[in-house]
C-alpha positions in Angstrom: 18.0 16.0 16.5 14.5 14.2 16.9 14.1 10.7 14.8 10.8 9.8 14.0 10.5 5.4 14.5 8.1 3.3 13.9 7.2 1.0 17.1 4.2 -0.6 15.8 2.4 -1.9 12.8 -0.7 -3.5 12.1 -3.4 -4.7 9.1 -6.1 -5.8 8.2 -5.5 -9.3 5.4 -6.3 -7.6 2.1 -9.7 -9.1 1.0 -10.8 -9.6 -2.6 -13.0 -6.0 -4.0 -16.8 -7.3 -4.5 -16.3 -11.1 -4.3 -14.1 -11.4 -0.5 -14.4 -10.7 3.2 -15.0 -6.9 3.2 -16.8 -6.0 0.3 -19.5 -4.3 2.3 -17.3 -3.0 5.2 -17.1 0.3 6.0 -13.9 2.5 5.9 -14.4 3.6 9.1 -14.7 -0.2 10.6 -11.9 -1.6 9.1 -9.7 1.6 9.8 -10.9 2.2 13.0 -9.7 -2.1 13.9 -6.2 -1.3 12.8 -5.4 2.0 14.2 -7.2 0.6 17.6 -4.7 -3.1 17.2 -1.7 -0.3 16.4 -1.6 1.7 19.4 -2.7 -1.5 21.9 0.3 -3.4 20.1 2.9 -0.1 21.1 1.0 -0.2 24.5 -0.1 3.1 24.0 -3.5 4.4 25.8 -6.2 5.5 23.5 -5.6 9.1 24.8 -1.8 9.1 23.8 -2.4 9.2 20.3 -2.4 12.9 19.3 -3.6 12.3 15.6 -4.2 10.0 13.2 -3.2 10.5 9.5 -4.8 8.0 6.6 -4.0 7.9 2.9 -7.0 7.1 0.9 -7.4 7.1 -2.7 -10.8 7.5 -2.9 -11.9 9.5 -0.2 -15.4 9.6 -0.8 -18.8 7.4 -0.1 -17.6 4.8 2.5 -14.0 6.2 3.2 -15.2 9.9 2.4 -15.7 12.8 5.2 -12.4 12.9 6.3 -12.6 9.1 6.7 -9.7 9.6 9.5 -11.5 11.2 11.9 -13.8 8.7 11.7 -11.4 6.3 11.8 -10.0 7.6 15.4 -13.5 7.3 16.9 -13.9 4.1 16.2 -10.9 2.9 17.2 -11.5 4.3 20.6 -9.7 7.5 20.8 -11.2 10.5 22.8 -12.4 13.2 20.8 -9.3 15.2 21.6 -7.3 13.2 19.1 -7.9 14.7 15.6 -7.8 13.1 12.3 -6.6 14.0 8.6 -7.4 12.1 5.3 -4.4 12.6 3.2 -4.8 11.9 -0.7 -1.7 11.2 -3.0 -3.6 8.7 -4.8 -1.1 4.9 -4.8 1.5 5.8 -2.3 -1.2 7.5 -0.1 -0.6 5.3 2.6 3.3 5.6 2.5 2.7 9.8 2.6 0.5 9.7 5.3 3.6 8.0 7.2 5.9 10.7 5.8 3.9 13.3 7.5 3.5 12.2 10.4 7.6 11.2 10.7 7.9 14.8 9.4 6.0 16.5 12.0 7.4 14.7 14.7 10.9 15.8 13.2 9.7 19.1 13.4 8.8 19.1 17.2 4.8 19.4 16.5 3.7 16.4 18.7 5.1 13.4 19.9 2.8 10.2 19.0 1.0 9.6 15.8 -0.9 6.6 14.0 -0.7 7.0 10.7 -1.4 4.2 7.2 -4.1 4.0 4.8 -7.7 2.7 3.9 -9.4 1.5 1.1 -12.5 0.1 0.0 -12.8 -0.8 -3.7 -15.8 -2.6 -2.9 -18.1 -0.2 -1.5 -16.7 3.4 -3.3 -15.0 2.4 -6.9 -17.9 2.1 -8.7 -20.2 4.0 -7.2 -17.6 7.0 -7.4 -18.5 10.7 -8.3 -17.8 11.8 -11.7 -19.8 14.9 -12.2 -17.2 17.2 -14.1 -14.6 15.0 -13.2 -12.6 16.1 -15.9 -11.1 19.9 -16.7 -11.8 20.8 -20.2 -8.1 22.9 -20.9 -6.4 19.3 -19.5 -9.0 17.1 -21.5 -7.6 19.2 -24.2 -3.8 19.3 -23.6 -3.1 17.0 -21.5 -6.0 14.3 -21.7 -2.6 11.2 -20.3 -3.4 12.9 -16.5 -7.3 11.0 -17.0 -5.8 7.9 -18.4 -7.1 5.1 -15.7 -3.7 3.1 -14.6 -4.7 -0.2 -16.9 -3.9 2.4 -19.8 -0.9 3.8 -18.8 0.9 -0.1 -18.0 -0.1 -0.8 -21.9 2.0 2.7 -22.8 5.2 1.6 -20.5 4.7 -2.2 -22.3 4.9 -0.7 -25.6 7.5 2.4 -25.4 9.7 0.1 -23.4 9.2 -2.9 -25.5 8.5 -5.4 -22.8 7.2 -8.2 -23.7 3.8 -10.2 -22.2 6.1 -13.2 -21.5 8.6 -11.2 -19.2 5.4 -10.0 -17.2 3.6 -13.1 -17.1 6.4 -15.1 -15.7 7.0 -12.1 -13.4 3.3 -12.2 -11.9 4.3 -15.4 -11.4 7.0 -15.1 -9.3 5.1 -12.7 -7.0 2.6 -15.8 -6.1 4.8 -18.3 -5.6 6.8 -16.2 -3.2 3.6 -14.5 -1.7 2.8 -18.4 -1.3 5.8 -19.3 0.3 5.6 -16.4 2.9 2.3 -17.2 3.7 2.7 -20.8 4.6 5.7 -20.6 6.5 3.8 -17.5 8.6 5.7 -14.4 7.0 2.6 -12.1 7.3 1.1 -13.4 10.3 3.1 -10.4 12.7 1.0 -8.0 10.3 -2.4 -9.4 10.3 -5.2 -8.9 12.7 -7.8 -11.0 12.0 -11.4 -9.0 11.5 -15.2 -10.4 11.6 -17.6 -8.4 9.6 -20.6 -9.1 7.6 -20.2 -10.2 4.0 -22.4 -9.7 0.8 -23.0 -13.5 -0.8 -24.3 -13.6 -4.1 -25.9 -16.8 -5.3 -24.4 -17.5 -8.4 -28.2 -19.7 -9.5 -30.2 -17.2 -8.0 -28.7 -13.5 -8.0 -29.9 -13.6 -4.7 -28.0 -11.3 -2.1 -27.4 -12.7 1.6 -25.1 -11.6 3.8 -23.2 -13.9 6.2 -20.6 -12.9 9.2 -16.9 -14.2 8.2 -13.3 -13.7 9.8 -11.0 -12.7 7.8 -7.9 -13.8 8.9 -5.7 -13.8 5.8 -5.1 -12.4 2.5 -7.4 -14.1 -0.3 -5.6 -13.3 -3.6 -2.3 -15.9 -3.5 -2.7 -18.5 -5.4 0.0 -21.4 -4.3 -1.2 -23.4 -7.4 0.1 -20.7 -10.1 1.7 -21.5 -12.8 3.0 -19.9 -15.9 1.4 -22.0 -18.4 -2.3 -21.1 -16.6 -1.4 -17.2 -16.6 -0.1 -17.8 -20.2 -3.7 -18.5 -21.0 -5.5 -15.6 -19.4 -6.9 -13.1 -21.8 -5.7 -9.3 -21.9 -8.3 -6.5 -20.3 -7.7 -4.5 -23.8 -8.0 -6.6 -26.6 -4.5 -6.5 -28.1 -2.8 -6.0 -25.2 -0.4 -7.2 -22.6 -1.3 -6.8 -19.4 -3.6 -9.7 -17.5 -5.1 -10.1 -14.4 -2.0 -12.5 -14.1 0.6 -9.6 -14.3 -1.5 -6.9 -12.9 -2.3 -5.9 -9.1 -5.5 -7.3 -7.7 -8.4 -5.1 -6.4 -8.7 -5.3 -3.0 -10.2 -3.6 0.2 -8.2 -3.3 3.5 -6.4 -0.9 6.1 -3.2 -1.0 7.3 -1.9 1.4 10.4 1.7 2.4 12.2 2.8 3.6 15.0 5.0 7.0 14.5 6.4 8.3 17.6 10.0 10.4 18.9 12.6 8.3 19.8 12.6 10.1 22.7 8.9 9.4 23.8 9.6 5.5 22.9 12.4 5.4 25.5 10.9 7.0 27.9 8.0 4.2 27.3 10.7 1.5 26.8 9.3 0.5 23.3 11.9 -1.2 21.1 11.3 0.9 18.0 10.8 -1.4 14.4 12.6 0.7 12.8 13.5 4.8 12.2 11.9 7.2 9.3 15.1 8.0 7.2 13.6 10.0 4.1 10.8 10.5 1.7 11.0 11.3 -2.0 8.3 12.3 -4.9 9.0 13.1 -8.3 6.8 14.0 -11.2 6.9 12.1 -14.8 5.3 12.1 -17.7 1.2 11.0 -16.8 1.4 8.5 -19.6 4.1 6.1 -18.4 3.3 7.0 -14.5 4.2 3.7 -13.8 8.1 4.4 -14.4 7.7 7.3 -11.4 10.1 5.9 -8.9 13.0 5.7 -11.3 12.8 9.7 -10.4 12.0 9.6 -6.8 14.8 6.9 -5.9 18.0 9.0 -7.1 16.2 11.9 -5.3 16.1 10.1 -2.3 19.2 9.0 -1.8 20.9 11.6 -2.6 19.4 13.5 -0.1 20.1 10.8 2.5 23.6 9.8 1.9 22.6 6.4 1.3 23.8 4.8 -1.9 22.1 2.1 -4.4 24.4 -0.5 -2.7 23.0 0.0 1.1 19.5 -0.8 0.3 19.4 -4.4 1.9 15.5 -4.7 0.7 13.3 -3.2 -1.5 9.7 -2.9 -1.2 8.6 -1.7 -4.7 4.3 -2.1 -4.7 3.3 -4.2 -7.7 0.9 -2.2 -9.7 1.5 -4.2 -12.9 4.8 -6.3 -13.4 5.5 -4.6 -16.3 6.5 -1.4 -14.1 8.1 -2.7 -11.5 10.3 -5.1 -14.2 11.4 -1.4 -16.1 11.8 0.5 -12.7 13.9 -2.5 -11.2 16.2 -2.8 -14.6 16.9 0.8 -14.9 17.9 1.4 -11.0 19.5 -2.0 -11.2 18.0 -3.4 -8.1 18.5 -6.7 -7.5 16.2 -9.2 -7.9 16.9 -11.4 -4.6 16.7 -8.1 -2.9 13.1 -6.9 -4.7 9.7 -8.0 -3.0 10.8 -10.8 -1.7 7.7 -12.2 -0.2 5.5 -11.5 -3.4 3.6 -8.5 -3.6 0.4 -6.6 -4.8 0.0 -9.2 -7.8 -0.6 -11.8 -5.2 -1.3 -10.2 -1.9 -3.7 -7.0 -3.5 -3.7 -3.4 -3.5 -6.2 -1.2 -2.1 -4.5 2.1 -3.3 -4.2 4.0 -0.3 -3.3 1.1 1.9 -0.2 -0.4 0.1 2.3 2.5 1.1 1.6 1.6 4.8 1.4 -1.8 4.6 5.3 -2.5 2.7 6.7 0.0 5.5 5.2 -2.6 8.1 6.2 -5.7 5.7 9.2 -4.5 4.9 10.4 -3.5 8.5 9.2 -7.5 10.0 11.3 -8.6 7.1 14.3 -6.4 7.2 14.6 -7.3 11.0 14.0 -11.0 10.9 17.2 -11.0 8.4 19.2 -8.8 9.9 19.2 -5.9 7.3 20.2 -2.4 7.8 18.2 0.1 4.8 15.1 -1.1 3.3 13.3 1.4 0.5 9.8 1.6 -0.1 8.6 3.0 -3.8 5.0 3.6 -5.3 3.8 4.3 -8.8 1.5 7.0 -9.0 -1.5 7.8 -10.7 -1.3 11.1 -12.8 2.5 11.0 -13.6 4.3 10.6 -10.3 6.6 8.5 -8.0 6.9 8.3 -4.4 10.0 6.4 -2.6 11.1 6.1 1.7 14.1 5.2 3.4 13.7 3.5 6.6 16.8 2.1 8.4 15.4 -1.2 10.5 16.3 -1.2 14.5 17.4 -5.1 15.1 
């Protein structure tokens, strides 16, 4: 049998939506760096690459037009390598991985790049919404609209967990996101990217734009504390969840290298580590949060692998107050969960986070000598997405 491995990862630093490094960047820049960084770092040729898959949440505007094909241009790749823009919303970047592991498991081609893009900056806002909604779901099931901020309140409430328990978690992310980043954790990820950048004078409301490198990710805070996040005010008045316990908005791409272990002998590339399974379950659009409770069982049951094997877990930090319900009712250990902080420190640009945990969490898994590390995503719309990958030391 054919195993699908990943033999090279690479990333943009996640950038602060509207205020950081990349707010007027194109999709097809920053994707196009990555992917380009990805196949140099597997020692691939340009040609080699027979497609590239991206997740993208918001495929439209600046990461619309089947912003993968796009991507593969830019990143040098003859015209003979195709591109598809995958959409399953969060874990978008984690499916696009999926597929391509898949189709190599299924003897369709030998070397992929595959991972996510996002920009928040230059597409949230200036998003679509012409008969966005259908009228029978408006109707019956109006939880599928409910924007993500909406659904963490729900989880808060039916769950009873309380602001306190989220707070100090939010904490926790950025003071181990901290720690990773200043003893060099994330630096193996990170390609450092110059673009132009939108200033606004804060006097004025005069626009400027100035060229930066980005070189690392602008959302930890070192100086965080729990008394300061106390103090932050809820985005719905009456609520729990803060910018201190929520994911930050953030632009980015992240990219991997997804070949047959057979084609990365023959090229004598150590692999990072091999694609073991993939999981999604549906839940109820409300709580959507909760969704890899589902997908988790799911997934190891189909692998073999029980709760016990998983040396690290990689569970994307929409809001703490998900990731603290999902990690209670699995019972995953905390000294095994997110160990080098997550999105409420690092960011999340949707479809970028899937991709960028497998990377993280195959550098980490290696560099302590694990064996299974599990990647999960809460999904917008009611749904959960989880992968097994086992890491190659």
């Amino acid at each position: 049998m054919t195993d699908a491995v990943v033999v090279s990862t690479a990333r943009t630093p996640l950038c602060r939506s509207w205020r950081g490094a990349l707010n007027i960047t194109h999709g097809a820049k920053i994707g196009g760096h990555v992917v380009k960084h990805a196949y140099e770092r597997a020692r691939l040729e340009p040609q080699e690459v027979e497609d590239v898959i991206m997740g993208c949440a918001l495929p439209e505007g600046a990461t619309g037009s089947n912003i993968a094909r796009q991507i593969a241009i830019r990143a040098g790749c003859p015209v003979t390598t195709s591109g598809m823009t995958v959409n399953r919303f969060c874990s978008s970047g984690l499916q696009a991985i999926a597929l391509a592991a898949q189709r190599i498991i299924a003897g369709e081609a030998n070397i992929y790049v595959a991972g996510g893009v996002e920009s928040i900056s230059c597409v949230q806002n200036e998003a679509n919404k012409h008969m966005i909604q259908d009228e029978w779901l408006h109707r019956h099931r109006p939880e599928i609209y409910w924007p993500m901020l909406q659904t963490a309140e729900m989880v808060a409430k039916r769950y009873n967990i309380a602001r306190e328990a989220q707070d100090r978690y939010g904490v926790q992310s950025q003071q181990r996101a901290a720690a990773a980043q200043a003893a060099g954790r994330f630096k193996d990820e990170i390609v450092p990217i110059t673009v132009k950048m939108k200033v606004i004078d804060k006097n004025t409301g005069a626009e400027t734009t100035r060229e930066v490198t980005a070189d690392k990710d602008e959302g930890i805070r070192a100086d965080t504390t729990y008394e300061g996040v106390a103090q932050i005010k809820p985005a719905i008045e009456g609520g729990v969840i803060t910018a201190g316990n929520a994911s930050q908005f953030s632009d980015g791409a992240s990219a991997c290298v997804v070949m047959s272990d057979k084609a990365a002998a023959r090229k004598k590339l150590k692999p990072m580590g091999i694609f073991r399974g993939f999981a999604v379950s549906g839940c109820e659009p409300e709580e959507m949060g909760v969704g890899p409770v589902f997908a988790v069982p799911k997934l190891l049951e189909r692998s073999g692998v029980r709760m016990a094997d998983i040396d690290l877990w990689e569970m994307n930090e929409a809001f703490a107050v998900q990731v603290i319900y999902s990690r209670d009712k699995l019972g995953i250990p905390e000294d095994r969960l997110n160990v080098n902080g997550g999105a409420i420190a690092i960011g999340h640009p949707y479809g970028v986070s899937g991709s960028r945990l497998v990377g993280h969490a195959l550098i980490e898994g290696r560099r302590r000598g694990l064996k299974y590390v599990v990647i999960t995503m809460c999904i917008a719309g009611g749904m959960g997405a989880a992968g097994l990958f086992e890491v190659v030391r």
